[in-house]
C-alpha positions in Angstrom: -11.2 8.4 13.1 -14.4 7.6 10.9 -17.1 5.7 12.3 -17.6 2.4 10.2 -21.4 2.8 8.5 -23.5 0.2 7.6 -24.7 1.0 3.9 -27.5 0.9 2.3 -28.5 -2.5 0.2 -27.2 -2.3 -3.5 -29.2 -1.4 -6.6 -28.4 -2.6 -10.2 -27.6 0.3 -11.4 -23.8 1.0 -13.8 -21.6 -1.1 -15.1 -21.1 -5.0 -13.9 -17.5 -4.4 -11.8 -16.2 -8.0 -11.4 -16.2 -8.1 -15.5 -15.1 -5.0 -16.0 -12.1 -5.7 -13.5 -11.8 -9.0 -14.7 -10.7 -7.8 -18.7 -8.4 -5.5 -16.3 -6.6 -7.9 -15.0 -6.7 -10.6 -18.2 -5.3 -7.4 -20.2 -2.4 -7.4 -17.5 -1.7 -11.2 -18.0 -1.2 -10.5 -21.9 1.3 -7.8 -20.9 3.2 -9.6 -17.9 6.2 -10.9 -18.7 7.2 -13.0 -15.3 5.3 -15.9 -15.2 4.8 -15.9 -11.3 3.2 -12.2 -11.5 0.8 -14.2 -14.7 -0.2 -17.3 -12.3 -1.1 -14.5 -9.2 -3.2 -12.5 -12.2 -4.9 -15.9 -12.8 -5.5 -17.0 -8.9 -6.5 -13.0 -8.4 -9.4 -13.9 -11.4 -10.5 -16.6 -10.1 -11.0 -14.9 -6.7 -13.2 -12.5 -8.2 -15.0 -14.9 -9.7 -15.8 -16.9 -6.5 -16.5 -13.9 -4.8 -19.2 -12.1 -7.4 -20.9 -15.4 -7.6 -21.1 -15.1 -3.3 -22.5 -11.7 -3.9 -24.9 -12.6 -6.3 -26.3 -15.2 -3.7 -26.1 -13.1 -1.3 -27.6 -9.8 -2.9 -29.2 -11.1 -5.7 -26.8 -9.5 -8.2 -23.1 -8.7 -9.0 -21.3 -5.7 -7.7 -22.3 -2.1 -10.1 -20.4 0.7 -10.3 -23.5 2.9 -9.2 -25.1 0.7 -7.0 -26.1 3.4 -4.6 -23.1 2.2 -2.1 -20.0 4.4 -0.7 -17.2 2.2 -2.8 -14.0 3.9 -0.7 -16.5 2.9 2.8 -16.7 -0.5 1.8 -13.1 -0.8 1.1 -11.9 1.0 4.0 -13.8 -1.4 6.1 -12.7 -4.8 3.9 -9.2 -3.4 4.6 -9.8 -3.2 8.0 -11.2 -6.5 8.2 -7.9 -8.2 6.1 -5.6 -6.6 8.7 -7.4 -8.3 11.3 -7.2 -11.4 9.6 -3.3 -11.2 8.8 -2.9 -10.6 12.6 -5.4 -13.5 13.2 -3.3 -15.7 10.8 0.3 -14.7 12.8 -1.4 -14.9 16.5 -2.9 -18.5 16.0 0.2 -19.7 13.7 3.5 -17.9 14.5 5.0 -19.9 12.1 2.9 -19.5 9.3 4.6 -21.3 6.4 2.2 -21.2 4.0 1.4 -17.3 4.1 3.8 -17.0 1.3 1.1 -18.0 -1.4 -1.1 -15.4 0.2 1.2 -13.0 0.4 2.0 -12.7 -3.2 -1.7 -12.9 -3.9 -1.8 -9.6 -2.0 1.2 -8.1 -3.3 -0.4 -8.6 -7.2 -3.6 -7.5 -5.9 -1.7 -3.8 -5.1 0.0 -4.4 -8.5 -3.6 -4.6 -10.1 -5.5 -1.7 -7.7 -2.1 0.5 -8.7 -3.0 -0.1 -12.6 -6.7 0.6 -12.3 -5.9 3.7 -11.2 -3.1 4.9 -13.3 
């Protein structure tokens, strides 16, 4: 099992990601013919949007490609963090109702990870 590092602070250096996966997933929309898959595109957009504006209060500047950070580290430890929250979500609310909407977020963010890297 691999050790969870911190990384270093990010450098603006590459490409801006949240654009660049932002045309992604608007190229997607143009293509997608079920109009539940287009409104999760649109909500998964938006998301990005929110959360590249947090990072560029919190770091000073949007996510880069070469930003001097381990990209599959980060991930591996946001996905680690999103499994504790589902389990979070199920402990303190068996019932749970309105995970649905969340759930199909998730399942169109796969959709959209799967197409990056096709």
């Amino acid at each position: 099992m691999k050790k969870s590092v911190p990384e270093p602070p990010p450098v603006p250096k590459g490409e801006i990601v949240p654009d660049k996966l932002i045309s992604i997933i608007e190229k997607m929309d143009r293509f997608c013919v079920n109009p539940e898959v287009s409104t999760e595109l649109v909500k998964l957009i938006e998301l990005v949007k929110e959360r590249s504006a947090f990072g560029i209060e919190k770091y000073g500047q949007p996510l880069y490609s070469e930003d001097g950070r381990n990209g599959i580290e980060d991930a591996r430890q946001e996905l680690g963090d999103l499994l504790q929250y589902a389990c979070k979500i199920k402990m303190s609310n068996p019932e749970a109702k309105d995970i649905v909407e969340f759930l199909k977020l998730v399942k169109t963010a796969l959709v959209v990870i799967n197409y990056i890297f096709m």
